[in-house]
C-alpha positions in Angstrom: 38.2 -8.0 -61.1 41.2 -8.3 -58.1 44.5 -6.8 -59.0 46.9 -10.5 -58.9 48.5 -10.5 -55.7 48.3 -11.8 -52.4 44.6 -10.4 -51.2 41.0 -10.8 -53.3 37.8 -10.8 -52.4 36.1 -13.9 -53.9 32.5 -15.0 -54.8 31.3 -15.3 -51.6 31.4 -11.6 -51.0 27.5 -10.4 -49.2 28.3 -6.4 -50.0 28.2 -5.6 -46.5 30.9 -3.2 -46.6 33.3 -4.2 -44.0 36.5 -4.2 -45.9 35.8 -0.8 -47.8 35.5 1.0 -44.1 39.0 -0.4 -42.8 40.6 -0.2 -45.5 39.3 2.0 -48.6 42.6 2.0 -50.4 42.6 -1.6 -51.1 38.9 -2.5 -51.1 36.4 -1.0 -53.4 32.8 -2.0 -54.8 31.9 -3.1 -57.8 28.4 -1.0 -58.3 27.4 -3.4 -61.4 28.0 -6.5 -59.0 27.2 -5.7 -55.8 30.6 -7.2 -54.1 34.0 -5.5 -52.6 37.3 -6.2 -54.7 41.0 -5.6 -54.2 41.4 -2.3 -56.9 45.1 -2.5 -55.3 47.3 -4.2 -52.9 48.3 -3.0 -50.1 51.9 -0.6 -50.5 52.5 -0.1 -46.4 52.4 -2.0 -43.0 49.6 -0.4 -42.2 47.5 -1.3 -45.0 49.1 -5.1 -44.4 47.6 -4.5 -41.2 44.1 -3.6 -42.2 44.0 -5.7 -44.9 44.7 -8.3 -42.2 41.7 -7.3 -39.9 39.2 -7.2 -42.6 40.1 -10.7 -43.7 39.7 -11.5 -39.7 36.6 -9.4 -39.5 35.0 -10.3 -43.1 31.2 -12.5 -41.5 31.3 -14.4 -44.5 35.2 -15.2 -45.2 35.0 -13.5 -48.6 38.3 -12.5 -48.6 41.5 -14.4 -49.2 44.9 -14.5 -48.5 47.4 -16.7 -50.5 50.5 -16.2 -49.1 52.4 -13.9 -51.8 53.7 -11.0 -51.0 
């Protein structure tokens, strides 16, 4: 359900919320499943920047970063 690019949230994912409070723009829940995803990626630095501290901050390493962009 992650828009291709360079951040996604992957199976791991606990719900916990994390990524949706730093950076609501690029991380949303999926109500059915009960997990973040990337609706879109990130258009700014700043957003590059919070997507970037919610990858850091994620307990469970959920999210991903391949490089693109």
């Amino acid at each position: 359900m992650n828009v291709p690019g360079k951040y996604y949230c992957d199976s791991n994912c606990i719900d916990c919320g994390l990524c949706r409070e730093t950076c609501p723009e690029v991380f949303v829940r999926n109500d059915e499943g009960g997990h973040s995803y990337v609706t879109r990626q990130p258009i700014n630095a700043e957003e590059e920047a919070l997507c970037q501290e919610a990858l850091g901050n994620c307990p469970v390493g959920a999210i991903g970063d391949d490089g693109e962009g």
